[in-house]
C-alpha angles and dihedrals in degrees: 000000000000116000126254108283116213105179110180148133152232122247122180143143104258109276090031091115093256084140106047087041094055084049088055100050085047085053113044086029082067101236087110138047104198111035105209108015134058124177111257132186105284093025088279110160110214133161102273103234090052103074101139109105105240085054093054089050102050090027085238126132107229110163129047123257140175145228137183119188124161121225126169087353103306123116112216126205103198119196116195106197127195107284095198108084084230091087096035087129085070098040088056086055100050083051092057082063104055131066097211134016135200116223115209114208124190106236088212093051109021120194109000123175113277087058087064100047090048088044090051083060100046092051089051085067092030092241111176118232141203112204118216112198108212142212093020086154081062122074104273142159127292109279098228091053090050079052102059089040086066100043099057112029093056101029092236129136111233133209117195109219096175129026127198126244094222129306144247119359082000091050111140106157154273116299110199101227085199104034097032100214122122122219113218130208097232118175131039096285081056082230109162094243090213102261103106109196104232120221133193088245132291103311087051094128088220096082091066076073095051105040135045113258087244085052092043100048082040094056106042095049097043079039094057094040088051090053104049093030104060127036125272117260109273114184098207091043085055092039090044087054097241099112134027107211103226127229124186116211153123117247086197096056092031100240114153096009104114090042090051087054089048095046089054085048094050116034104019119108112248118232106323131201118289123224108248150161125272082018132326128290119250114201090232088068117118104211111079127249150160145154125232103233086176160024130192119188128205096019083153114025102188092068094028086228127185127213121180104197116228123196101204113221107174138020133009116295119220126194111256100030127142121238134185117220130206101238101066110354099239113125120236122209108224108219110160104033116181138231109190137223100172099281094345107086140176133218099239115210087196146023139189141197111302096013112117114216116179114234115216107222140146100241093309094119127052136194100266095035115132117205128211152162097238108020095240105117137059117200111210139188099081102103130178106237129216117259123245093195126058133186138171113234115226123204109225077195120034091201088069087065091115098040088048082054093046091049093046094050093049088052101049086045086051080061083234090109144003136226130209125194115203131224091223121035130029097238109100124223123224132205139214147148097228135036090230087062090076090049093057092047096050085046092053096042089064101039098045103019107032085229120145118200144152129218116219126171127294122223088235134071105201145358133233119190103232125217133152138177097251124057091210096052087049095043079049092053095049093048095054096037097037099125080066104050141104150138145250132239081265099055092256125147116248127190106214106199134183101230141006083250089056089053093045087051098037085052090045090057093045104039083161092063113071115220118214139211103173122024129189132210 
């Protein structure tokens, strides 16, 4: 009997404390020994799930890593997505991996854009989230109104499960509405020291000995307000994705962290059903099957490694297995299948639905593939997305020409950027969602590819994949439009327009020729 399986994610605006938070789970979840802060070369204290440079240096989380760590008998699969909206592309396809996710909120700034964004996407798969409300030891906003914010501007029914006594300079701690006990800040750094005091319920008369008489009136009466005024907790309504159940806490004092972890135990779907061609995939399936939703270059650069990340979705894994993926046909025997912790790793001798192990490979495998035993499903739903930025990449040493198309390939493959070739001119154009994408590729092309190069403008503004139903109306297109055209890393053929307009009139001339902005493998 395998254990229970909650494979979810993270999702924030960027300063809301993801990545705290992440530290903490880890921590109290017992996969690491000093949350925060992890020993690094030099002395250099850095999170421990951000270990590519750029993000040591800016203190943002930028790629996507994972993390599996036990605790009571339950086996969780963390996902820590990109927090900055820049690489919102591979945070969408680290949500397509993950049956639940926890939305972390700053009291002081509830919902800010890039939550939405990330909970539009949630909603898209129907993923059911928990929401954790942050910083409450800091001054924030008032709960209720949190509350509301939530509420309305995502169409969710929320359940408060904890409620704050106070915050900021009043702070007094988290008191548990279902459990009924209350976690104080004790010592001079006010941290919950993990022993909350359990009470018989709000009118027990021994909390007049633990708050003060202002916390006390405050709480029972916000307390009572909370529970007659938002709906119970009801677990189909939260997997169903109708209601988020609500904690209050601090991931730096460590206030709501072990009853996050047993919210997700307890009340989180197991591994669910994956959208697929020719029908979805139900866990129970025997055959085994997954789909790759990443791929991360250079983890460790001493050895330029390569991990495609595979979210299994049917059957039990076994080390050594062949598998066939989508993109050529030719199965592939796994033999040194990975289990993560951030950069530690394990080699994993089984796997089962809704666990992520991270497959070694050269450019074999490719964001989008699905992998099978017999070839005969496709799993859908993870698109390539049109970029809003391009640049032409220019070489600072023309005899690095191979290794900058090397590095560029591997980053496209990896689904960060993405690189166009054009039919007319040498100068390759490279896409991407978010201007600090290109910092981190011309960071990356120095650090891991001792490749020095310069962006300058392109003379497009944007990109559409092309297709059409007849070969000769597209072959027509491209020779008329051929100073705009160019292809992908896969041969396919790309539109690059100046303008959004340009696409919208060009579309409107050639209604035989369809126009993309995603594309999937």
């Amino acid at each position: 009997m395998t254990s229970p399986r909650r494979t979810f994610a993270i999702i924030s605006h960027p300063d809301a404390g993801k990545t705290t938070l992440t530290e903490k789970l880890l921590y109290v979840g017992g996969a690491i020994h000093l949350a925060g802060e992890v020993k690094a070369r030099g002395q250099n204290r850095r999170a421990r799930s951000d270990w590519m440079k750029i993000e040591q240096q800016r203190g943002i989380s930028v790629t996507s890593s994972v993390m599996t760590f036990e605790k009571d008998g339950v086996t969780f699969n963390l996902l820590d997505t990109p927090g900055h909206e820049d690489f919102s592309e591979d945070t969408y396809r680290t949500l397509t991996a993950v049956d639940s996710a926890v939305m972390v909120i700053d009291a002081a700034r509830g919902i800010e854009a890039q939550t939405r964004k990330l909970f539009e996407v949630c909603r898209l798969r129907n993923v059911p989230i928990i929401t954790f409300v942050n910083k409450v030891d800091r001054e924030g906003r008032d709960p209720f109104e949190l509350l509301d914010e939530v509420a309305e501007m995502l169409q969710l029914d929320v359940c408060p499960m904890s409620w704050p006594v106070g915050m900021g300079g009043e702070f007094e701690g988290v008191y548990d509405l279902y459990a009924n006990t209350l976690a104080r800040p004790e010592g001079g750094s006010r941290e919950f020291m993990g022993a909350p005091v359990a009470f018989t319920g709000l009118a027990d008369p021994a909390l007049a000995d633990t708050l003060s008489p202002e916390g006390l009136a405050r709480l029972r009466d916000e307390a009572e307000l909370a529970q007659g005024g938002y709906s119970t907790f009801d677990a189909e309504a939260y997997r169903g994705g109708d209601l988020t159940p609500v904690y209050f806490g601090s991931a730096l004092k460590d206030f709501g962290i072990a009853e996050l972890i047993g919210a997700l135990a307890d009340y989180a779907p197991p591994p669910r059903a994956q959208p697929a061609e020719p029908a979805a995939v139900a866990p129970e399936g025997k055959e085994v099957t997954g789909f790759i939703f990443k791929v991360q270059a250079n983890m460790d650069p001493q050895h330029r490694d390569r991990i495609a990340f595979m979210r299994l979705c049917s059957g039990t894994f076994k080390r050594g297995m062949k598998l066939t993926p989508t993109g050529h046909g030719k199965p592939i025997a796994v033999h040194s299948p990975i289990l993560f912790f951030a950069q530690d790793r394990e080699i994993a001798d089984e796997a089962f639905p809704g666990d992520i192990i991270g497959i070694p490979n050269h450019g074999t495998l490719r964001v989008g593939d699905t992998l099978s035993e017999k070839a005969d499903v496709r799993f859908t739903g993870l698109p390539n997305f049109a970029p809003e930025i391009l640049r032409r990449v220019v070489l600072k040493d023309p005899t690095k020409t191979k290794q900058l198309r090397k590095a560029l390939d591997d980053m496209a493959e990896e689904g960060v950027t993405q690189v166009f070739y054009p039919e007319i001119g040498s100068n390759w154009i490279i896409g991407v969602v978010g201007q600090l994408q290109l910092d981190v590729l011309l960071s990356r092309l120095d650090a891991e590819y001792k490749v020095a190069a310069a962006l300058e403008p392109a003379p497009f503004d944007t990109a559409r994949w092309i297709s059409a139903g007849d070969a000769g109306d597209l072959k027509s297109f491209t020779d008329i439009n051929r100073s705009a055209m160019a292809r992908d890393r896969d041969d396919n053929p790309v539109f690059l327009a100046k303008s959004a307009w340009e696409v919208g009139y060009v579309a409107d001339r050639y209604p035989k020729v369809k126009f993309a902005a995603t594309r999937e493998r």
